[in-house]
PDB file as gemmi writes it, atoms N, CA and C in Angstrom:
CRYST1    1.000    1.000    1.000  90.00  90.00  90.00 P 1                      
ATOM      1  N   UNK A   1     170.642 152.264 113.267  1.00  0.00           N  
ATOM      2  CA  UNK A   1     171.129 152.441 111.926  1.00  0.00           C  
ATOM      3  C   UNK A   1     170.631 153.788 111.421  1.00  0.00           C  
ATOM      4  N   UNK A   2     171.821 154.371 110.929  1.00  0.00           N  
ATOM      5  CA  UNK A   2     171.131 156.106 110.279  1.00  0.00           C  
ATOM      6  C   UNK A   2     170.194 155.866 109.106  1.00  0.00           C  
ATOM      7  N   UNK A   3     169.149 157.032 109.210  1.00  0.00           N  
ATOM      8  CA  UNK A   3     168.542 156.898 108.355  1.00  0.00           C  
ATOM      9  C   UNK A   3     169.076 157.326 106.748  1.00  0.00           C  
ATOM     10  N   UNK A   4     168.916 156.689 105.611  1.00  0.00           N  
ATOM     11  CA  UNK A   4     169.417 156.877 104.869  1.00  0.00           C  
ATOM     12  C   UNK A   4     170.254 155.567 104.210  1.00  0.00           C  
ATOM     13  N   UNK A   5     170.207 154.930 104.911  1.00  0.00           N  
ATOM     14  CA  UNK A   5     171.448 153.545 105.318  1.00  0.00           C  
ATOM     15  C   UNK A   5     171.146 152.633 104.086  1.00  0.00           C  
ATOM     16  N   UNK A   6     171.981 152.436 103.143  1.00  0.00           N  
ATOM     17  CA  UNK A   6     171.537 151.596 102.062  1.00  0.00           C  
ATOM     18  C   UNK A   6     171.720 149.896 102.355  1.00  0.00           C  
ATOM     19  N   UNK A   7     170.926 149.228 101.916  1.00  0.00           N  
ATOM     20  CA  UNK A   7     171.275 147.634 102.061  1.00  0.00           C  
ATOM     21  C   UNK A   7     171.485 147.064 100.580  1.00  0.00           C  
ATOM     22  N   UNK A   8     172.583 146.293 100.606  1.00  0.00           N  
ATOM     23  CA  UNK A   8     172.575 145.423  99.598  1.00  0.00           C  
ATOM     24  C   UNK A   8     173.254 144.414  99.895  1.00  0.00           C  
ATOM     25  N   UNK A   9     172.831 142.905  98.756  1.00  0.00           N  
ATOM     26  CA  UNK A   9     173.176 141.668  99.293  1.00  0.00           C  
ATOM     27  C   UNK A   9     173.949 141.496  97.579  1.00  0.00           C  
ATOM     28  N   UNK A  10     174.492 140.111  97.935  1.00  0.00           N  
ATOM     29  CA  UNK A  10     175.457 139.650  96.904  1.00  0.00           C  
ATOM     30  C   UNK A  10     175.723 138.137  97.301  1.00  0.00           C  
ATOM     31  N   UNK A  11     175.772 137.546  96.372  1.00  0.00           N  
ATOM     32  CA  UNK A  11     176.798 136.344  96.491  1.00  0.00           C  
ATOM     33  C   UNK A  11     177.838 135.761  95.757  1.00  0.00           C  
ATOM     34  N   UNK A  12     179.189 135.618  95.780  1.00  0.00           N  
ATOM     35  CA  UNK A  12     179.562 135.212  94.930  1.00  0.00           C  
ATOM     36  C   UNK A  12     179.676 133.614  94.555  1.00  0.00           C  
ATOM     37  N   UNK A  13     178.518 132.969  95.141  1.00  0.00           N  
ATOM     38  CA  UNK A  13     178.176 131.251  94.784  1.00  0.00           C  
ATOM     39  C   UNK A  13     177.397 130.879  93.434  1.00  0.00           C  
ATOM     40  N   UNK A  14     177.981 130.284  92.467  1.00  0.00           N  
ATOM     41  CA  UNK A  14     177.507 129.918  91.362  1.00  0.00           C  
ATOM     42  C   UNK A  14     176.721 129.814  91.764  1.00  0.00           C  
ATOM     43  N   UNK A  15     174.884 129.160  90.953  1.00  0.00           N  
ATOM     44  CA  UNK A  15     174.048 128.023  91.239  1.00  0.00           C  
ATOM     45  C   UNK A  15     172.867 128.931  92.238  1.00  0.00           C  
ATOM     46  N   UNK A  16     173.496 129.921  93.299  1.00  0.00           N  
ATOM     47  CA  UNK A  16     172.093 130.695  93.795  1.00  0.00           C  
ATOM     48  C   UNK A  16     172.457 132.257  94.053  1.00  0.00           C  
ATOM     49  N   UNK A  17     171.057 132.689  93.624  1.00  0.00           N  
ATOM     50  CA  UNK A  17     170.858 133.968  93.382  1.00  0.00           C  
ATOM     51  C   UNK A  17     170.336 134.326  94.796  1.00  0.00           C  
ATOM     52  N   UNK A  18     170.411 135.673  94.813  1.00  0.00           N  
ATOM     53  CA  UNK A  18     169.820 136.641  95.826  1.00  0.00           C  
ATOM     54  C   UNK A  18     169.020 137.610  94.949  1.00  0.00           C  
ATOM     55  N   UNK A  19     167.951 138.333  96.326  1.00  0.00           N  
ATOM     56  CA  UNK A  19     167.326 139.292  95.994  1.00  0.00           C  
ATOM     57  C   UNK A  19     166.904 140.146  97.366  1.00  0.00           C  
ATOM     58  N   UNK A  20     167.292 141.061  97.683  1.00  0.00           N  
ATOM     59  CA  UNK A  20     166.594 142.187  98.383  1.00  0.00           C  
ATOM     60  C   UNK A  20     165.570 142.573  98.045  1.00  0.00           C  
ATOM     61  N   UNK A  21     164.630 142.211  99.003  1.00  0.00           N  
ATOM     62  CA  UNK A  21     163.153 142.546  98.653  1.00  0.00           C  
ATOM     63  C   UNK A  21     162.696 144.030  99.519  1.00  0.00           C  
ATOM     64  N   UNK A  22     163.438 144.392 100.466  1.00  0.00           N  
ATOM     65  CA  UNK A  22     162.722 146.281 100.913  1.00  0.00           C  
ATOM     66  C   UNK A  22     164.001 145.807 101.927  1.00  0.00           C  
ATOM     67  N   UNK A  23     163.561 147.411 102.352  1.00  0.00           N  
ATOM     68  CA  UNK A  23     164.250 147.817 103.259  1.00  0.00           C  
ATOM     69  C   UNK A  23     165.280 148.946 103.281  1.00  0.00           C  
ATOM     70  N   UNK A  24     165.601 148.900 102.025  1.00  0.00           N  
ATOM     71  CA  UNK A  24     166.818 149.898 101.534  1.00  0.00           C  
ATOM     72  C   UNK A  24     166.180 150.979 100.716  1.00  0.00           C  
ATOM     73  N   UNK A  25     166.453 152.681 100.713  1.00  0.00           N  
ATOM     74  CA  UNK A  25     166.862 153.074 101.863  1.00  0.00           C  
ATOM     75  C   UNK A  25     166.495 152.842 103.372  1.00  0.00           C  
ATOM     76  N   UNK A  26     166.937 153.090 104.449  1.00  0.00           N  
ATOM     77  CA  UNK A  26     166.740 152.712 106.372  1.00  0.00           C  
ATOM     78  C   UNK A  26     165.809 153.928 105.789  1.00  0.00           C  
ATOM     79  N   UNK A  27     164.896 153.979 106.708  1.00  0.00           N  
ATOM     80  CA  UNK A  27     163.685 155.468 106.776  1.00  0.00           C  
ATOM     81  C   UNK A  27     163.974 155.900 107.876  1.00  0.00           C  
ATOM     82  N   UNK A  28     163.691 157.032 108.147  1.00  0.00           N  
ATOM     83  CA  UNK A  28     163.710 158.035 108.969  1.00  0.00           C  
ATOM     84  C   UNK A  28     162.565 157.612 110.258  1.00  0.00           C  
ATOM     85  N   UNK A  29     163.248 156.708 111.176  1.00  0.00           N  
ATOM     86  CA  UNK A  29     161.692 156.291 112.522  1.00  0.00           C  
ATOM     87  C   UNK A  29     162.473 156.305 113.577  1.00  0.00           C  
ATOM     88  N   UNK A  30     161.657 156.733 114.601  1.00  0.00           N  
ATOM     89  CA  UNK A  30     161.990 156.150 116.159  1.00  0.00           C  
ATOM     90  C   UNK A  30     162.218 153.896 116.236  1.00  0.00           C  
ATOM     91  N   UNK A  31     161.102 153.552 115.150  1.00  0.00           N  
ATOM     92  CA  UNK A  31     161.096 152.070 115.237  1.00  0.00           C  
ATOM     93  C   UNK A  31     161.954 151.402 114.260  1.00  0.00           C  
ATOM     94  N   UNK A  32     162.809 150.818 114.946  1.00  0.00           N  
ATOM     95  CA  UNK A  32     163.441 149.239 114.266  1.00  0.00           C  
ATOM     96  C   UNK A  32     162.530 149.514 112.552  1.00  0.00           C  
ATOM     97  N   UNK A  33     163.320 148.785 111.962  1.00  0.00           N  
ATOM     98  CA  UNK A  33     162.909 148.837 110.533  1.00  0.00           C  
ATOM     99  C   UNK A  33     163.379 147.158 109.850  1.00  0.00           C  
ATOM    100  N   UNK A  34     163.214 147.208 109.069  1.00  0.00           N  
ATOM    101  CA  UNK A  34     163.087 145.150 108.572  1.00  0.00           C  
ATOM    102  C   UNK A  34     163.524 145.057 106.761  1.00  0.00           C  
ATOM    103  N   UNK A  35     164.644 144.605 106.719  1.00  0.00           N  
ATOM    104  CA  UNK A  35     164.909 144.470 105.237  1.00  0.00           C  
ATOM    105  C   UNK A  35     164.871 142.555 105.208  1.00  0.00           C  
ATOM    106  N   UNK A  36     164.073 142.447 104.247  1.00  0.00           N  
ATOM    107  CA  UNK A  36     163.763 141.384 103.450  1.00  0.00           C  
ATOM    108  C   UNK A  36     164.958 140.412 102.661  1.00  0.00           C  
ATOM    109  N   UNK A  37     165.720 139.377 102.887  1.00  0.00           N  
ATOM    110  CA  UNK A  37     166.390 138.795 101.832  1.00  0.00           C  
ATOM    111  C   UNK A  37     165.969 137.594 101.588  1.00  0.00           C  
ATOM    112  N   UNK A  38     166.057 137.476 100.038  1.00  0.00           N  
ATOM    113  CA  UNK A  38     165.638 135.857  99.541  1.00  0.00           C  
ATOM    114  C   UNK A  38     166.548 135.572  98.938  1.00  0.00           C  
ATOM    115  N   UNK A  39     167.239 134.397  98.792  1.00  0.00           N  
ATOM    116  CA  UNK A  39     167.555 133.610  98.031  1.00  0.00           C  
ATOM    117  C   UNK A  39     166.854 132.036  97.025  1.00  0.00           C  
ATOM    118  N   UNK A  40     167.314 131.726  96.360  1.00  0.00           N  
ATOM    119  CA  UNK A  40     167.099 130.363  95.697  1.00  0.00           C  
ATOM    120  C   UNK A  40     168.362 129.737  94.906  1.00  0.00           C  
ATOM    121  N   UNK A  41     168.497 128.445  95.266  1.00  0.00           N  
ATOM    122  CA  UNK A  41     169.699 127.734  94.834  1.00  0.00           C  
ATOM    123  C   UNK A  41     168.902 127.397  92.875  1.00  0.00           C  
ATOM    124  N   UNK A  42     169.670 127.353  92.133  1.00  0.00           N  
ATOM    125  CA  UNK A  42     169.259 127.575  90.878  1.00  0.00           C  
ATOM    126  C   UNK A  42     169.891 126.329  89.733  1.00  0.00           C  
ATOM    127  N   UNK A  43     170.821 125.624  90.605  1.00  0.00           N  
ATOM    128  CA  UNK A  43     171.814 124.400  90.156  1.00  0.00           C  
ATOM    129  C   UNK A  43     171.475 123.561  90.940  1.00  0.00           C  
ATOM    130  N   UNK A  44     170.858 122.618  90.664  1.00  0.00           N  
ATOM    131  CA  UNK A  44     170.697 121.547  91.446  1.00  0.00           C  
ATOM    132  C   UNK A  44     171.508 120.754  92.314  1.00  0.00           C  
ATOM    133  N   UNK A  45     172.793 120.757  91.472  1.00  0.00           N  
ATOM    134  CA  UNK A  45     174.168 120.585  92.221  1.00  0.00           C  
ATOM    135  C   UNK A  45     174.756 120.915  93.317  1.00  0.00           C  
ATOM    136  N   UNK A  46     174.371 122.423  93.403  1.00  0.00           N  
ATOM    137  CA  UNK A  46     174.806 123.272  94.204  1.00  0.00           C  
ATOM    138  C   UNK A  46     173.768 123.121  95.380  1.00  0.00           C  
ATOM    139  N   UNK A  47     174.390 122.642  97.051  1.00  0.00           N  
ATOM    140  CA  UNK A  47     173.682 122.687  98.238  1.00  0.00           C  
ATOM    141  C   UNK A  47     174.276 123.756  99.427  1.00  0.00           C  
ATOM    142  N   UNK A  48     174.844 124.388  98.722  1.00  0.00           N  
ATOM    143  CA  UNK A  48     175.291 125.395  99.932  1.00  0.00           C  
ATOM    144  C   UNK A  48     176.052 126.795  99.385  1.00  0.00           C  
ATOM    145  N   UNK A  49     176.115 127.932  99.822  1.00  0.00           N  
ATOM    146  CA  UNK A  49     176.504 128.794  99.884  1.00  0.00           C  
ATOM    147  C   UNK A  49     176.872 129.801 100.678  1.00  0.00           C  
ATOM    148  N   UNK A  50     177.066 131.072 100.360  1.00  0.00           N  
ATOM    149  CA  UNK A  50     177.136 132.336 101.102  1.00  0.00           C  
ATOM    150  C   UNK A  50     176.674 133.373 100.781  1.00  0.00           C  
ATOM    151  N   UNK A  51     175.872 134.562 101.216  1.00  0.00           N  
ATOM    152  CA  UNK A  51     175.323 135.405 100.648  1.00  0.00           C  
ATOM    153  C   UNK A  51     176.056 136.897 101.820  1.00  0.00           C  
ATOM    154  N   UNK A  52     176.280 137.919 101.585  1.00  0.00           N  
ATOM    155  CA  UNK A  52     177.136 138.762 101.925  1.00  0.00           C  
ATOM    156  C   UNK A  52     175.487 139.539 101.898  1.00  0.00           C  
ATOM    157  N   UNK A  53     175.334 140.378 103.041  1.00  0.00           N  
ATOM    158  CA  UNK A  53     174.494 142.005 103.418  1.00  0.00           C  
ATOM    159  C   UNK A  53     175.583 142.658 103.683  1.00  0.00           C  
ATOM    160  N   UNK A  54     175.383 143.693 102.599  1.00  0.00           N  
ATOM    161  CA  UNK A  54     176.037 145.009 103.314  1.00  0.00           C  
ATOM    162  C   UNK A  54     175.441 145.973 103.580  1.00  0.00           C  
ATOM    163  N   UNK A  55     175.604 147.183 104.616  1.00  0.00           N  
ATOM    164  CA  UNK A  55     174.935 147.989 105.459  1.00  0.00           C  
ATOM    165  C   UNK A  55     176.114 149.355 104.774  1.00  0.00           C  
ATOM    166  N   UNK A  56     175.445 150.233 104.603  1.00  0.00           N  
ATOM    167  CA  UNK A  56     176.275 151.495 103.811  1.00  0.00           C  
ATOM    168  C   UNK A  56     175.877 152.880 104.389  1.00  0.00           C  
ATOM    169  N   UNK A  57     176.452 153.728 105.409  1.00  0.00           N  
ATOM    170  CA  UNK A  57     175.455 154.652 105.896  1.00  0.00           C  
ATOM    171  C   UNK A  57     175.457 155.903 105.309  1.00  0.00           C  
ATOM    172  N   UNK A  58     174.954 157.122 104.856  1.00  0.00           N  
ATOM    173  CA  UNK A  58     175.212 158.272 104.306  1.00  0.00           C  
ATOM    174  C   UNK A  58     176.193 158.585 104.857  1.00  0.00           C  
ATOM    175  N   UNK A  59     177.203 158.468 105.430  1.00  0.00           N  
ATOM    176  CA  UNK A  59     178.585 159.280 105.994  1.00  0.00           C  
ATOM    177  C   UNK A  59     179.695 158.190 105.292  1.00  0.00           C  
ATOM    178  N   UNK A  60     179.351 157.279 104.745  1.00  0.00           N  
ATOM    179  CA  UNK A  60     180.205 156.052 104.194  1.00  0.00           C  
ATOM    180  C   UNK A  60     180.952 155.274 105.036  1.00  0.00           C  
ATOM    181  N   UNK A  61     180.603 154.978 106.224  1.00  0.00           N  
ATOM    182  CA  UNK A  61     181.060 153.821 106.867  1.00  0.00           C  
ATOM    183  C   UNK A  61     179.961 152.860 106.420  1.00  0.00           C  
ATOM    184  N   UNK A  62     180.665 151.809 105.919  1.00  0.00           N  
ATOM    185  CA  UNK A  62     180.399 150.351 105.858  1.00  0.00           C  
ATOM    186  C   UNK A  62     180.498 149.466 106.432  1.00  0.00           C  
ATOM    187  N   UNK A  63     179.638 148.335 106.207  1.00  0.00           N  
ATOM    188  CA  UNK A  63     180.130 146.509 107.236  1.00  0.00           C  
ATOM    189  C   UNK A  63     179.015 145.812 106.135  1.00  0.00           C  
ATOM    190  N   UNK A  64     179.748 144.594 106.943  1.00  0.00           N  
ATOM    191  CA  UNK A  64     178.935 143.733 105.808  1.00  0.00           C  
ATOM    192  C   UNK A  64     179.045 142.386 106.736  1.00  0.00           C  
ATOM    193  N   UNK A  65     177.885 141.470 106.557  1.00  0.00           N  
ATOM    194  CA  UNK A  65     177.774 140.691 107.117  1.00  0.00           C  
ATOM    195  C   UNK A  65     177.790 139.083 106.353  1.00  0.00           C  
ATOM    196  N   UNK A  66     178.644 137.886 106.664  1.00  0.00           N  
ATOM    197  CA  UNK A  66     178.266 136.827 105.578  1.00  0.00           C  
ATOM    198  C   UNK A  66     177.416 135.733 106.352  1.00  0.00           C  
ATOM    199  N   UNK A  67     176.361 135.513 105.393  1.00  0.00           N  
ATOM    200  CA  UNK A  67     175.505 134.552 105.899  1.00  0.00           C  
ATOM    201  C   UNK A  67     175.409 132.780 105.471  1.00  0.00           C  
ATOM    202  N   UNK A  68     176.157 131.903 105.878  1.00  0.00           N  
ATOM    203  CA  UNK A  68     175.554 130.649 105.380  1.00  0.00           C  
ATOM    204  C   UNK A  68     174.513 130.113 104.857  1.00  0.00           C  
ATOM    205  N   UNK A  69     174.243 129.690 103.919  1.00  0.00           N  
ATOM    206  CA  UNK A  69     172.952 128.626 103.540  1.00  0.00           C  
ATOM    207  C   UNK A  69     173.289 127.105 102.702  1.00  0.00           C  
ATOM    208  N   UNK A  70     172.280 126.360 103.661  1.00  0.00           N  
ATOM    209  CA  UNK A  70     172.657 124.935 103.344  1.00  0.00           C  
ATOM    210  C   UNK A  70     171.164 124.614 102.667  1.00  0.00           C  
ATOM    211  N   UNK A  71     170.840 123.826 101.945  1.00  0.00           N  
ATOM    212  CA  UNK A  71     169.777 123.483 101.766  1.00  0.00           C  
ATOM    213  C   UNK A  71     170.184 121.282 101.779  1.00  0.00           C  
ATOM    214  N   UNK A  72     169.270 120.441 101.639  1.00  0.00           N  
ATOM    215  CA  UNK A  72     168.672 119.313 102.012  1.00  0.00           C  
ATOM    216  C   UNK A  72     169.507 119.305 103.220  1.00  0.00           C  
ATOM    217  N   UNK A  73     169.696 119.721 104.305  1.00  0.00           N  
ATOM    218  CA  UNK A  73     170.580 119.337 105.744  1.00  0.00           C  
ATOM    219  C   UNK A  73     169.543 118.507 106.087  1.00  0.00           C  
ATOM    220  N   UNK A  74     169.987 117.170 106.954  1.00  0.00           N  
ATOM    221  CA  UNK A  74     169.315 116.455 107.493  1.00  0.00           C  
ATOM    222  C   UNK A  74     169.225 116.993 108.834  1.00  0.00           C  
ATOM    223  N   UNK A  75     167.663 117.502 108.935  1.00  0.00           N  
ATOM    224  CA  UNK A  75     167.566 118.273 110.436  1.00  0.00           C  
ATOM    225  C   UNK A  75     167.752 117.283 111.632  1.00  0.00           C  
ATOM    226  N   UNK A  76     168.415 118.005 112.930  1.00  0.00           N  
ATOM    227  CA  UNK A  76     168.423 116.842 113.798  1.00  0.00           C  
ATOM    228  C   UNK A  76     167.831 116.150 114.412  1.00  0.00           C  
ATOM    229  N   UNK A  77     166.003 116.291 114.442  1.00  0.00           N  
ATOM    230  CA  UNK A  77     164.938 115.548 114.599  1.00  0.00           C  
ATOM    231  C   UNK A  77     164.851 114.302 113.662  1.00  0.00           C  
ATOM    232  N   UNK A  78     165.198 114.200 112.667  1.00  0.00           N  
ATOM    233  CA  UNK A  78     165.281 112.761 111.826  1.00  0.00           C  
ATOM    234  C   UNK A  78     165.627 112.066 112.073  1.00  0.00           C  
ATOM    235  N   UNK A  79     165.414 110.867 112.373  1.00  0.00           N  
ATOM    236  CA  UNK A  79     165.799 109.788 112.510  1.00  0.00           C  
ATOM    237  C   UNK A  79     165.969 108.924 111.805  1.00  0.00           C  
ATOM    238  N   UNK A  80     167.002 108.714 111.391  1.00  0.00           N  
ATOM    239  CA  UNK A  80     168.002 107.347 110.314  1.00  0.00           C  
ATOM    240  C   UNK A  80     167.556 106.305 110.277  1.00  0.00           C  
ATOM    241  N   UNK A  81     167.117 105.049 109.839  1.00  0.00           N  
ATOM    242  CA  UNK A  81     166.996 103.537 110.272  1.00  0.00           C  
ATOM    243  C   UNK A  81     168.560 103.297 110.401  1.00  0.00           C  
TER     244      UNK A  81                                                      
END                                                                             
């Protein structure tokens, strides 16, 4: 990723927010670099969403990536009676 490379996240799901916590601008390294995203569901109602990263490079090619989130999923180690 060029250095310079902006990150930003979004969602358009009622009920949970995002936040980019670092990463944006990409820095100038020979090493891999690490951007941070959090979310929290904010509606109790609400158990799932989508949250969109987009990747923006100083020459203006873009992409963007969409990410799922489920929250109470019954993991598949549980066992039901």
């Amino acid at each position: 990723m060029a250095a310079g490379t902006t990150i930003s996240v979004s969602t358009p799901t009622s009920g949970l927010t995002v936040t980019l916590g670092g990463g944006s601008p990409v820095p100038s390294t020979t090493e891999a670099s690490l951007a941070a995203v959090a979310y929290s569901f904010t509606d109790a109602l609400v158990n799932d969403g989508v949250i969109f990263v987009a990747f923006r490079s100083p020459s203006g090619t873009s992409t963007s990536v969409a990410v799922q989130v489920v929250r109470n999923l019954v993991k598949p180690t549980d066992c039901l009676p």
